[in-house]
C-alpha positions, -999 to +999 in steps of 0.1 A: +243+380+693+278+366+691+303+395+684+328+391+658+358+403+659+366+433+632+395+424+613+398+462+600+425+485+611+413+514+635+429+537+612+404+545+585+421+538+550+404+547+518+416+522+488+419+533+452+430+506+428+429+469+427+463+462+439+459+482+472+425+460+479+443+427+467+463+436+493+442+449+521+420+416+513+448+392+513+463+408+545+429+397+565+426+366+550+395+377+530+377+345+513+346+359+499+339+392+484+303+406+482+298+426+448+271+454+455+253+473+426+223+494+444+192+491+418+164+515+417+151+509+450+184+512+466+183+473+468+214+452+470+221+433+437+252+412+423+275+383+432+294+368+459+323+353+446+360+339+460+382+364+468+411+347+440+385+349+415+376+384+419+408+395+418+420+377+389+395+394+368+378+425+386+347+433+358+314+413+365+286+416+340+247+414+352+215+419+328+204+456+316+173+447+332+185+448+367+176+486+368+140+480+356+129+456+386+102+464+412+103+462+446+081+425+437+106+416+419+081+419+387+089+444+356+070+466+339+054+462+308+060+482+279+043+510+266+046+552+253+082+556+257+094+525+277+107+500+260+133+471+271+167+463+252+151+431+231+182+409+237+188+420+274+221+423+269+246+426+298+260+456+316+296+458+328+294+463+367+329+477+373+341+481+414+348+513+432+380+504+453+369+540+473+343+521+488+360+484+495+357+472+536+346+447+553+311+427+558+318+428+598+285+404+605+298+378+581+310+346+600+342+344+576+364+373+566+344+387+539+345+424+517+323+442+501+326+466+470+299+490+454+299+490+419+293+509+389+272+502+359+288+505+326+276+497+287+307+477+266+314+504+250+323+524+285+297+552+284+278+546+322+245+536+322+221+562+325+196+549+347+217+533+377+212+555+409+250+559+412+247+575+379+220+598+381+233+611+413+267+621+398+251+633+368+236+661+389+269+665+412+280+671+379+260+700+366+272+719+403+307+711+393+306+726+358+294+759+378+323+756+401+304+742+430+303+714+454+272+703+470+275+691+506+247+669+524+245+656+561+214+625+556+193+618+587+180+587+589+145+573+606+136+535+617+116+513+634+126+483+655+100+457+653+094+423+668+096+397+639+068+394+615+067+363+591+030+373+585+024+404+565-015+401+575-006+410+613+002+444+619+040+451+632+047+456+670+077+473+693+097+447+703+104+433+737+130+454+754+159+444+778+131+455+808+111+426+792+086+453+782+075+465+745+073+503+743+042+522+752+033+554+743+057+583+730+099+586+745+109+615+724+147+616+728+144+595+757+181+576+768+160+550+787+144+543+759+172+539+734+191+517+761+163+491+760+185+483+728+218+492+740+227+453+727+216+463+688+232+495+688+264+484+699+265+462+670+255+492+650+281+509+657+309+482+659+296+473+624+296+512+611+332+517+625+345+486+611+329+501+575+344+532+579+305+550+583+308+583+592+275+578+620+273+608+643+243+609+670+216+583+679+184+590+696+153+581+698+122+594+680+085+598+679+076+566+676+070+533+696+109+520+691+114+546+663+155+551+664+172+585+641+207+584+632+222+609+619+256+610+593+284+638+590+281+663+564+298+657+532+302+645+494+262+637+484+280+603+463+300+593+497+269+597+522+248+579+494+266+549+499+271+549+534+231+558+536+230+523+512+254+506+536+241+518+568+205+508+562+222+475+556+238+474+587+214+482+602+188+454+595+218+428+600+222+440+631+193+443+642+183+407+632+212+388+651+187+399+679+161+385+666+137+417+657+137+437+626+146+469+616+125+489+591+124+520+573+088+516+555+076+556+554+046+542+576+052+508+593+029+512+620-010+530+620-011+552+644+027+562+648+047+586+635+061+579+599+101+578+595+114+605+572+154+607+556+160+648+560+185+659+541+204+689+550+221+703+519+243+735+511+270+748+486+305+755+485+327+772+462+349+745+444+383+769+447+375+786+480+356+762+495+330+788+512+296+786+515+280+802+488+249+805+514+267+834+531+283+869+523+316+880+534+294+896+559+279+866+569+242+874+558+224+849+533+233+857+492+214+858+466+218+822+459+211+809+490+174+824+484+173+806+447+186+774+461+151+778+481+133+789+457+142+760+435+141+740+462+095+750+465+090+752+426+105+718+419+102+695+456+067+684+442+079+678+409+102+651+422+084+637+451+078+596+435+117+599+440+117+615+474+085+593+484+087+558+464+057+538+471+025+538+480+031+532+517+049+567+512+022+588+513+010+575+543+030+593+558+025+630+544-005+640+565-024+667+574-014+681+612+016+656+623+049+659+625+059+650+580+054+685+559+026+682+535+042+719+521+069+733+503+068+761+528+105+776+546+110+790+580+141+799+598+142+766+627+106+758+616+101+720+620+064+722+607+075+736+568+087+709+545+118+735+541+137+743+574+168+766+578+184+755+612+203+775+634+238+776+620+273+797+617+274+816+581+298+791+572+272+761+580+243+780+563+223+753+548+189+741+539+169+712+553+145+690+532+119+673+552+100+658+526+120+622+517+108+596+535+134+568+547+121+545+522+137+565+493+166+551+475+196+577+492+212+577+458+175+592+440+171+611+472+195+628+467+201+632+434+166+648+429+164+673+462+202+688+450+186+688+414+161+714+427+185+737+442+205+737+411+173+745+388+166+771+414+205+787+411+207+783+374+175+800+370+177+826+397+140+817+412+127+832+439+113+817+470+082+825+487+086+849+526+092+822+552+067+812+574+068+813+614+036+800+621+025+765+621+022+747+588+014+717+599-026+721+587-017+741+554-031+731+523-012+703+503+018+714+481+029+679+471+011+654+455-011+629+476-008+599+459+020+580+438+003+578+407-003+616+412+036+623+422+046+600+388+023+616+365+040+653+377+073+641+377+069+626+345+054+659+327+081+677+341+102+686+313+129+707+332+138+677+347+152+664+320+184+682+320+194+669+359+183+633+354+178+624+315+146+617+298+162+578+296+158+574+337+128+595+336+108+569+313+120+542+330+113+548+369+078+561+361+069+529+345+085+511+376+067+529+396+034+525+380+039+492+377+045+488+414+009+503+421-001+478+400+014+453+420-001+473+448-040+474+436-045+439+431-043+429+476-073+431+493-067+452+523-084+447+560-104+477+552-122+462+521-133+435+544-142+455+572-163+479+555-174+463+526-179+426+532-215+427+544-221+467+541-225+474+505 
């Protein structure tokens, strides 16, 4: 692809109100702004607009029902607890200057802002991502904690596919070759691509993404990159921005980038693993580790809340049906809520760390998830597992790979749990609760009515 020159500084600024970004904006010659609001799927909704007319009046209002779309675009009906606001009034989408830079593929000078979802009256709205995210951020901070996260994040490259009937392929390399077989962590590999990922990363810098490492999984063309530790609502949105990136980037080379759970039969799926501990708000130490640099007390409740509740939550950590796909028996995605210390086979891993980078990893989310719900619902098990001082199970060194299934095996399965789960209210409101079950439900809907290859293979003239 043509590059295009970044017009950001190299030294990373951080804005906070609208006159620092009126500025920044106006010293780059920004025409356009792109207002972001991440919807349930992690989707990017809201307006483009001039950059005068942003600036001259900053609040932009979108339909409640903006949180209540599928991934079709449909909505679901209603019915028990779900109902719609009758008018469908508008929410105020407000911006968040913290996350203001630049759209570096855009032909023009163009910005971008994430926004957050407000009611007139200035209470936030409940069920936006954004918001169900801090509400749990906020229940650690109320105990004096801070959660810190470090996402990984799985993909595919793909050649294009306009027809969803055909099956997606690796793409052509620079050798003029698609990818055969498995190139675990294999440099040759990843420079077939060395074009895209330069773009990747010129775009992240310019963004202000905090990427770390890049290498190359499993998978036919199956790509990992992996984000610094920090704030869970900061690596949310660069998770939201990266993916972004990512596909843009991809495409000015004319293939895709894609982080379905299970693009391609056969390969490996692509998972999001979150690596998650707990500092001390004042002191800022792990709360993982002693003074003596042995795991606490709560480091072993974190995990225990992190097995009780991880299948509880699992339609947010696993989205669609495609999904579960993914979660099989005897490859490389947990189908447990088992821990081992360095255990890659348990959906719960504790890497080799320092005391001080003591943490937990959760294996489960598949790179589908929405990095805001993600989130949001494996920290909410760690804090149920604090607050109520659970206990985990002895960790397990063996192989887990073949174990019997902990999580649910199906989304209608993972939505009914989650939904009858009423100690999740507390972490993510009853409001959001009602609501993304009857997304997801109606989704399946969407889902049951194609008629797959396999129906006609098997059943056409068989039965």
């Amino acid at each position: 692809m043509t590059k295009k020159k970044s017009f950001t500084a190299n030294k990373p600024v951080q804005l906070t109100n609208v006159a620092e970004a009126k500025a920044w904006a106006s010293a780059r010659g920004v025409s356009e702004i792109e207002c972001l609001v991440p919807d349930l799927a992690g989707v990017a909704r809201g307006k483009i607009m001039p950059s005068s007319k942003f600036f001259d009046d900053t609040d932009m209002a979108l339909p409640s029902s903006i949180f209540m779309q599928t991934i079709t675009g449909e909505y679901p009906e209603e019915g028990g607890d779900f109902r719609y606001d009758p008018s469908d009034g508008d929410i105020e989408l407000r911006p968040d200057f913290s996350t203001f830079c630049e759209v570096p593929w855009a032909p023009e000078p163009t910005a971008q802002v994430i926004h957050d979802a407000h009611y007139h009256d200035g209470r936030p709205v409940e069920i936006a991502p954004r918001q169900v995210l801090r509400r749990v951020i906020d229940l650690y901070r109320k105990r004096g904690w801070d959660p810190v996260v470090a996402p990984e994040l799985e993909f595919y490259l793909v050649k294009r596919n306009t027809d969803p009937d055909y099956p997606l392929e690796p793409p052509i390399g620079r050798s003029g070759r698609a990818e055969a077989g498995r190139r675990s962590y294999s440099i040759s590999a990843v420079n077939e691509f060395d074009a895209v990922f330069e773009d990747i990363y010129a775009f992240a810098e310019a963004q202000q993404l905090e990427v770390d490492t890049l290498i190359h999984e499993e998978g036919a063309a199956q790509m990992e990159i992996n984000l610094r530790h920090s704030d869970p609502l900061m690596l949310a949105d660069q998770v939201f921005l990266l993916k972004r990136t990512i596909r843009e980037a991809a495409l000015g080379h004319d293939i895709y980038a894609t982080f379905m759970a299970k693009p391609i039969a056969n390969e490996p799926g692509s998972a999001m693993h979150v690596h998650q501990s707990v500092v001390d708000a004042e002191t800022r130490r792990n709360i993982f580790s002693d003074n003596e640099g042995k795991p606490t007390a709560d480091f072993f409740h974190f995990l225990g809340g992190q097995q009780r509740y991880t299948p509880t939550v699992t339609c947010m950590l696993a989205p669609y049906v495609n999904s579960y796909r993914r979660l099989v028996k005897g490859l490389s995605a947990p189908v447990n809520v088992e821990w081992g210390y360095d255990n890659r086979t348990t959906g719960l891993r504790v890497p080799p760390s320092s005391p001080a980078n003591r943490r937990v990893e959760n294996r489960v989310p598949s790179s589908d998830a929405n990095p805001y719900l993600a989130l949001a619902a494996s920290l909410a098990c760690g804090y149920l597992g604090l607050v109520r001082g659970l206990k985990p199970s002895e960790p397990t060194s063996g192989a887990a790979r073949s174990d019997e299934f902990d999580l649910p095996v199906g989304l209608l399965e993972a939505v009914d749990l989650f939904e009858s789960t009423d100690d999740l209210i507390e972490p993510f409101g009853g409001n959001f609760m009602t609501t993304f079950a009857a997304v997801k439900r109606a989704e399946f809907a969407t889902f049951m009515r194609v008629i797959s290859p396999w129906e006609r293979e098997f059943l056409l003239l068989n039965v």
